[in-house]
C-alpha positions in Angstrom: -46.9 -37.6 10.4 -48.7 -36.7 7.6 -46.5 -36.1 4.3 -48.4 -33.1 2.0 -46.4 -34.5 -0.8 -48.3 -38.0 -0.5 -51.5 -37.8 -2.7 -52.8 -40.1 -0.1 -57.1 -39.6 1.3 -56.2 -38.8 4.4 -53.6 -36.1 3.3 -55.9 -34.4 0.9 -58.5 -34.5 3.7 -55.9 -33.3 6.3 -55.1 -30.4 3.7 -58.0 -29.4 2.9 -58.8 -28.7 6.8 -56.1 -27.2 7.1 -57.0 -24.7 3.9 -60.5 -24.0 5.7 -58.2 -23.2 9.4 -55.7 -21.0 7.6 -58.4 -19.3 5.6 -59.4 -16.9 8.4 -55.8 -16.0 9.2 -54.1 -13.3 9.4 -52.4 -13.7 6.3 -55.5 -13.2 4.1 -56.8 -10.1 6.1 -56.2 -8.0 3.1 -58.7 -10.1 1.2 -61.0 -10.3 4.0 -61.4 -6.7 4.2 -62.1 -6.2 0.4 -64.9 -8.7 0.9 -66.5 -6.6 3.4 -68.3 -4.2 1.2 -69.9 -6.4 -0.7 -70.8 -8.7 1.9 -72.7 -5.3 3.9 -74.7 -4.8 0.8 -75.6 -8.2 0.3 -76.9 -8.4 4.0 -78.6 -5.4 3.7 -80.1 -5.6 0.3 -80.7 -9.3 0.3 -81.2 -10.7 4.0 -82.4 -8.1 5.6 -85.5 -7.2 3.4 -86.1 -10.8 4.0 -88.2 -9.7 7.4 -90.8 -8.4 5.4 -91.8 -11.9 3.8 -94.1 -12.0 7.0 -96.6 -9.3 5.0 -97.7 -12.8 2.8 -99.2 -13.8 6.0 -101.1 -10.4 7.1 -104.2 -8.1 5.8 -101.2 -5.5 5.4 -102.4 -2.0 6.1 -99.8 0.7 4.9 -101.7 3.2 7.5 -101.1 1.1 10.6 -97.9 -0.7 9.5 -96.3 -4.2 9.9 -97.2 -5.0 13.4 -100.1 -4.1 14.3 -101.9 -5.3 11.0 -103.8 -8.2 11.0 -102.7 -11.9 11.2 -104.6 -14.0 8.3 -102.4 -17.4 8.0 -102.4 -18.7 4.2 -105.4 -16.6 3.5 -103.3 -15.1 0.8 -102.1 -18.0 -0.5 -105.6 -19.4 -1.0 -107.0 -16.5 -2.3 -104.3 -16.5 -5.5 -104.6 -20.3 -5.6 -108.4 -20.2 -6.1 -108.0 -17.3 -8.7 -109.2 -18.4 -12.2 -106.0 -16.9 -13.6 -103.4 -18.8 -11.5 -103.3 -21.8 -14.2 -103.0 -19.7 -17.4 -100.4 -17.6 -15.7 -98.5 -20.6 -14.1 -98.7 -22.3 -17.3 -97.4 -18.9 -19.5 -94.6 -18.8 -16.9 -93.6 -22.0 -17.1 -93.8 -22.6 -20.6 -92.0 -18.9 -22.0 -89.1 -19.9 -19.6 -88.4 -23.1 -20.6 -88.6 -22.0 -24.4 -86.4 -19.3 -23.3 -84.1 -21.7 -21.8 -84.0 -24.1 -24.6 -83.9 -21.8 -27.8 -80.9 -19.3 -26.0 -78.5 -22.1 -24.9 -79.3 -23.6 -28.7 -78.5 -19.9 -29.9 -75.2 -19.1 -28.0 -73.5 -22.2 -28.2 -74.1 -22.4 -31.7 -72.8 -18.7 -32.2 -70.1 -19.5 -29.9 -68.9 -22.3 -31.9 -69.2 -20.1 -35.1 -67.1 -17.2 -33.7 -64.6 -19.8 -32.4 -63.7 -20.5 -36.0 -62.7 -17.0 -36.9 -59.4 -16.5 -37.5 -59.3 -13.0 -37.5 -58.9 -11.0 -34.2 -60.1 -7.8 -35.5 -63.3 -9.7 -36.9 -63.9 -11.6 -34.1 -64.1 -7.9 -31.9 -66.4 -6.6 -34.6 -69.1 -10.0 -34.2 -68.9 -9.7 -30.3 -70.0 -6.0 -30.7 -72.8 -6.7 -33.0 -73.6 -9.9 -30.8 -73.7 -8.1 -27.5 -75.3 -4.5 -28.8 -78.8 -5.5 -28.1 -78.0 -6.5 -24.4 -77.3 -3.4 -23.4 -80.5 -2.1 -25.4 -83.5 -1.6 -22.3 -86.6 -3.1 -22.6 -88.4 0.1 -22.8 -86.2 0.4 -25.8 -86.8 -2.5 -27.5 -90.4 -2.0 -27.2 -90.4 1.4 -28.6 -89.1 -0.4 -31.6 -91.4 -3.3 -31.5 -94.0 -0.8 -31.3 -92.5 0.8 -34.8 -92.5 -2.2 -36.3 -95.8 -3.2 -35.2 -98.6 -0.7 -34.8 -101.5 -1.3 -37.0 -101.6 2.2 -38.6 -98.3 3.4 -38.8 -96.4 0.4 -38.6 -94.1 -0.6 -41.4 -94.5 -5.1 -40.4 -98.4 -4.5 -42.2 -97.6 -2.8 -45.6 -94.7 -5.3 -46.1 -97.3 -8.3 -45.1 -100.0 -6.9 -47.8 -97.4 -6.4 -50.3 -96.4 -9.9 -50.1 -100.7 -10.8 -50.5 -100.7 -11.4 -46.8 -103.5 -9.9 -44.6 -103.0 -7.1 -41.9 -102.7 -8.0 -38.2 -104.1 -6.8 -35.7 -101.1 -7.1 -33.4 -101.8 -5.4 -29.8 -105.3 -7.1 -30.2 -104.8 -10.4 -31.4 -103.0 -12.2 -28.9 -101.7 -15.6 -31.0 -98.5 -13.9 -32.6 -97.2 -12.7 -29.4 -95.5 -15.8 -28.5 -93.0 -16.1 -31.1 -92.5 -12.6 -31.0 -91.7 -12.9 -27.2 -89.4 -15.6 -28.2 -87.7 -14.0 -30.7 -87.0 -10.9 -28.7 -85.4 -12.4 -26.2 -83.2 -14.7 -28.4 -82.1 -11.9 -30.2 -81.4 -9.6 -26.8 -79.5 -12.2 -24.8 -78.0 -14.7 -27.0 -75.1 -12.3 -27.4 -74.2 -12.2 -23.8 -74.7 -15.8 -23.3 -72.4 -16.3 -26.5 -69.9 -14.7 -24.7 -69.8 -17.4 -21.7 -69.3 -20.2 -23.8 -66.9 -18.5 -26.1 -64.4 -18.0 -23.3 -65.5 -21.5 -22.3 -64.2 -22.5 -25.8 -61.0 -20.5 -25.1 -59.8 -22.3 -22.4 -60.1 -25.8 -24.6 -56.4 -27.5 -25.2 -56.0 -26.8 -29.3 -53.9 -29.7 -28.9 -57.4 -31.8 -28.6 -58.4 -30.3 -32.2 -55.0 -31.3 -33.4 -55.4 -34.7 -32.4 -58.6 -35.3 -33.9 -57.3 -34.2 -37.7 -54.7 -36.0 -37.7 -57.3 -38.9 -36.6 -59.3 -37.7 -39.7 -62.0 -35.9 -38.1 -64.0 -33.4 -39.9 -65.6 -30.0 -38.9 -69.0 -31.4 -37.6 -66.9 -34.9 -35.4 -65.1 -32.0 -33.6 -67.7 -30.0 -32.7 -70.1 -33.2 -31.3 -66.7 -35.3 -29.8 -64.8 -32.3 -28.6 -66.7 -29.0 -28.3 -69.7 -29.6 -26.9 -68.7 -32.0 -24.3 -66.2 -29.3 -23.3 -68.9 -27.0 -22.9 -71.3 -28.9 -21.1 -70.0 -28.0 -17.4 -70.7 -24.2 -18.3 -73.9 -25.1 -19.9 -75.1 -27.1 -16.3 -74.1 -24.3 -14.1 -76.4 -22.1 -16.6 -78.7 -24.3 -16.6 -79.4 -24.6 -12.9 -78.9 -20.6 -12.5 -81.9 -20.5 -15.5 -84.2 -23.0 -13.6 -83.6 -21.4 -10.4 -85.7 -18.5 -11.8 -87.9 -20.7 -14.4 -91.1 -19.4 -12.1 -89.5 -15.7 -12.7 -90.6 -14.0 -15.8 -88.7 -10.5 -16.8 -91.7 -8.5 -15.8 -89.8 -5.4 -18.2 -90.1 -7.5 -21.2 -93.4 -8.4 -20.8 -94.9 -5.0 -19.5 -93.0 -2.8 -22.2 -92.7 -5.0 -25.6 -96.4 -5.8 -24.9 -97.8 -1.6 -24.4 -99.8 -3.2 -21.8 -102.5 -4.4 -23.8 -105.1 -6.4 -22.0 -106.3 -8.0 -24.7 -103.0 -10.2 -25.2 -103.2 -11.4 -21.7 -104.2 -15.0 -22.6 -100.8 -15.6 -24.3 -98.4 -13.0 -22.5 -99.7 -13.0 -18.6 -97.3 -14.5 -16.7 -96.5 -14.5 -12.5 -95.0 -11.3 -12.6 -97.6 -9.1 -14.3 -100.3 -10.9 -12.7 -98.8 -9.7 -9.5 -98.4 -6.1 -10.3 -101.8 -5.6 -11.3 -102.9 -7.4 -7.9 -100.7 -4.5 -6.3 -101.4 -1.6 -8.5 -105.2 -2.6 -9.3 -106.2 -4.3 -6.0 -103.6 -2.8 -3.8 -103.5 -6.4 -2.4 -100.4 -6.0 -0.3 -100.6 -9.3 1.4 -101.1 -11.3 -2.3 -98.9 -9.9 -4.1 -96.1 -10.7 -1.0 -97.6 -13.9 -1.1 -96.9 -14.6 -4.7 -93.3 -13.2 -4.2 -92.3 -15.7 -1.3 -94.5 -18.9 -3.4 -91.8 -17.9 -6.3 -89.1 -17.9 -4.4 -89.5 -21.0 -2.6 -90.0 -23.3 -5.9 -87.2 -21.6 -7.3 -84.9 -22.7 -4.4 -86.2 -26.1 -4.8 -85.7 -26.1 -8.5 -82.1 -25.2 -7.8 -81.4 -28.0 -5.5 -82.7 -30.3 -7.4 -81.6 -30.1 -10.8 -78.1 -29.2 -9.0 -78.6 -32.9 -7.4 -79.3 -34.6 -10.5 -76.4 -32.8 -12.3 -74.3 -34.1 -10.0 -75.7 -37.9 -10.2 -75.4 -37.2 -14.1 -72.3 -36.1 -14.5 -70.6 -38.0 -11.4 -69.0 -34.6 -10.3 -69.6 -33.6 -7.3 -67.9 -29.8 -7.1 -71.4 -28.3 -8.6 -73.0 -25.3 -7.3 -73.4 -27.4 -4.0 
């Protein structure tokens, strides 16, 4: 008979059978039953909508519904495929993404660590307010401001340009500042939030660790590189795969507000999203637009699994997302 007190294989397999068999009883109705709203709306608003993918393979009529509208196969597919857009808006996607990706883990781990050396409670409070303000600022917000900042006649960014001998721009015309602005914005609007993951990450790190390594004579910067960051790196993976998993997603607000719609910028800011709006407002191209959706999604899955495959090869762990 199997001893649960016996950190044997076939005991910790035996248990953790026995954890799946017991999980359904009836002593964790209670929690069952407080899963059940949230598991409705996810069925409804996630899976069930999911029946609709099947307009990506019809010429979708709004008149004569679902059904009864005609079957066209990949037709959809080909005709965004052989669009003369689809590589400058793949590429844009790709490329804003995994700047994004790069410059905001850079950004909040680094403030992370920063905060983590502040002593004081009350100013540690203050720095996660100032941090985290601009998250919960809305796009259409932000670009009000932007637009403040950056309108060519009563904008304040050219008169402190000429003043420093520097030439006016141009800026909803000319579209080869917009992608450090773009990059910018969203560092500044999300690295707060992010900052706030890895700081709790931080706070669940044994100060014992830090204690060890002074006494072994190791400075600021040896803690940070031996101790902190290696800490942080099983937070930083499962962001990481969560961020790929949506690298063919751009934030369609972020684009459509901070930008005032301006086609003239399309070369640097058109990306997936806005390209398929305008196929569905312009075109009313039903079909390509849900064609676009479900060509997202799928590479998105596959991204996931993937890089949460080679995390796991990496790292030698396997309790990942998978």
């Amino acid at each position: 008979m199997w001893d649960p007190l016996i950190p044997t294989d076939n005991g910790r397999v035996a248990e953790l059978r026995l954890r799946k068999r017991s999980f359904f009883g009836r002593h964790n109705i209670e929690f069952l039953l407080l899963i059940l709203p949230a598991l409705a709306v996810t069925i409804v608003y996630r899976y069930l909508p999911m029946g609709g993918l099947v307009i990506a393979f019809k010429d979708y009529r709004p008149g004569i519904g679902i059904a009864a509208s005609d079957w066209v196969g990949f037709q959809n597919f080909e005709f965004f495929f052989a669009s003369d857009q689809v590589w400058n808006v793949t590429r844009n996607t790709l490329l804003y993404n995994l700047a994004f990706i790069v410059t905001g883990t850079v950004t909040a781990i680094t403030f992370a660590i920063l905060l983590y050396e502040v002593s004081s409670r009350s100013a540690v409070k203050t720095y996660q307010t100032l941090f985290l303000l601009p998250y919960f600022l809305s796009w259409v917000v932000v670009g009000i401001i932007m637009y403040g900042f950056l309108n060519a006649r009563l904008g304040i960014a050219n008169p402190i340009i000429e003043r420093f001998g520097g030439t006016a721009v141009e800026w909803y015309a000319d579209p080869r500042p917009w992608p450090g602005l773009l990059l910018f914005t969203n560092v500044w609007k999300w690295s707060g939030y992010n900052m706030i993951i890895y700081y709790a990450a931080l706070m669940g790190i044994d100060p014992t660790l830090f204690e060890a390594a002074e006494i072994d004579g190791a400075g600021w910067f040896r803690k940070v590189f031996a101790i902190t960051i290696p800490m942080l790196m099983p937070v930083a993976v499962v962001m990481l795969i969560l961020s790929l998993g949506r690298i063919f997603f751009a934030d369609f607000g972020m684009f459509f507000q901070l930008t005032q719609q301006s086609p003239l910028l399309l070369e640097s800011t058109d990306v997936i999203n806005w390209f398929t709006y305008r196929a569905l407002i312009e075109l009313r191209d039903y079909g390509m637009s849900s064609a676009i959706g479900l060509y997202q999604s799928v590479i998105g899955f596959i991204l996931i699994i993937v890089t949460n495959w080679a995390a796991r090869r990496m790292s030698g762990n396997e309790s990942q997302l998978f």
